[in-house]
C-alpha positions in Angstrom: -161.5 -43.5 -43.3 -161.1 -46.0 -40.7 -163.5 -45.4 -37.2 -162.1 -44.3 -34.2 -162.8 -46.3 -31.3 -163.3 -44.8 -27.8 -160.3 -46.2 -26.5 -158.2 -44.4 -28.9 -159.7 -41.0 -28.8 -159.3 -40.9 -25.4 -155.5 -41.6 -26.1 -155.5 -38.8 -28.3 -156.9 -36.7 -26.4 -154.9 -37.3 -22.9 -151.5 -37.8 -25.1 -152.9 -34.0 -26.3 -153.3 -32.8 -22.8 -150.4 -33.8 -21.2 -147.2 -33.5 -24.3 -149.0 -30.3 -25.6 -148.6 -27.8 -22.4 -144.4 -29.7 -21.7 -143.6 -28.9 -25.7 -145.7 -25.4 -25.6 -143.2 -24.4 -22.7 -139.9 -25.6 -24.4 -140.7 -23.1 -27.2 -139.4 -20.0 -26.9 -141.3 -17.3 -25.3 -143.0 -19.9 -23.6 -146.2 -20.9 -25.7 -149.7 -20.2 -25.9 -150.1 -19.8 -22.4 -151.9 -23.3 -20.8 -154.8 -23.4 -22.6 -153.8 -23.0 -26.0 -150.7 -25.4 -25.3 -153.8 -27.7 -24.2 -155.4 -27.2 -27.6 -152.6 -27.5 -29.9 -151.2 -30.5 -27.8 -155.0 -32.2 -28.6 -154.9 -31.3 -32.2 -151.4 -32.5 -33.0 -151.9 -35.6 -31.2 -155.3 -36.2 -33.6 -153.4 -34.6 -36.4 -150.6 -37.3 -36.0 -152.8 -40.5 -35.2 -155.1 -39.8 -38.1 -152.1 -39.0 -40.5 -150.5 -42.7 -39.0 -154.4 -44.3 -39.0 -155.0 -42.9 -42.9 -151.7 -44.0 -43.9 -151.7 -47.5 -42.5 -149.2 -46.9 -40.5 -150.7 -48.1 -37.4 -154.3 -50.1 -37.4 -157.4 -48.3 -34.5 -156.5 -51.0 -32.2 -152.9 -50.8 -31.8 -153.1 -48.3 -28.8 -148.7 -48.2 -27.8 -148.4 -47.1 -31.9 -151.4 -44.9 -31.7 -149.7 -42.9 -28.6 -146.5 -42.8 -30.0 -148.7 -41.5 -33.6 -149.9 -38.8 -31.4 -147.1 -37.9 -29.3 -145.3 -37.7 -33.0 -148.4 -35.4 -34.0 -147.6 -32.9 -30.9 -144.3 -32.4 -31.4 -144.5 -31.6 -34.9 -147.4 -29.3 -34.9 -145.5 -27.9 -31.3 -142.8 -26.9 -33.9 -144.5 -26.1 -36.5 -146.8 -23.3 -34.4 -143.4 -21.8 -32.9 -142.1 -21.6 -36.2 -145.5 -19.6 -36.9 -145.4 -17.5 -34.0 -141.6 -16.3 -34.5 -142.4 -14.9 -38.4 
């Protein structure tokens, strides 16, 4: 596995806290309230860019395809947790 640089886990991790809580309110019923919209947003953003890093889609130091890795990351997981929270 490829290392992370500083620079790109901060990307994840503000990509995280700012997509997660506007896609945890477009789900109906309105999310996991702000903090776990926070959380899932920063694990679906790390989810994404290490799925895009692992599969040499993007390289560490490509940071405009490492945000759009992550944002790609939120919104799946964002779906994929409302799809859990509706069963």
């Amino acid at each position: 596995m490829p290392d992370m640089t500083l620079m790109t886990a901060l990307a994840y991790l503000i990509t995280g806290a700012v997509l997660g809580p506007i896609f945890g309110s477009a789900l109906k019923g309105g999310g996991f309230g702000l903090f776990g919209n926070l959380c899932m947003g920063i694990l679906g953003a790390c989810a994404g860019g290490w799925v895009a890093t692992v599969g040499n889609i993007v390289t560490d130091n490509d940071l405009l395809n490492n945000l759009l890795a992550a944002a790609a990351g939120v919104m799946i997981f964002s779906m994929l947790m409302g799809i859990v929270k509706r069963s």
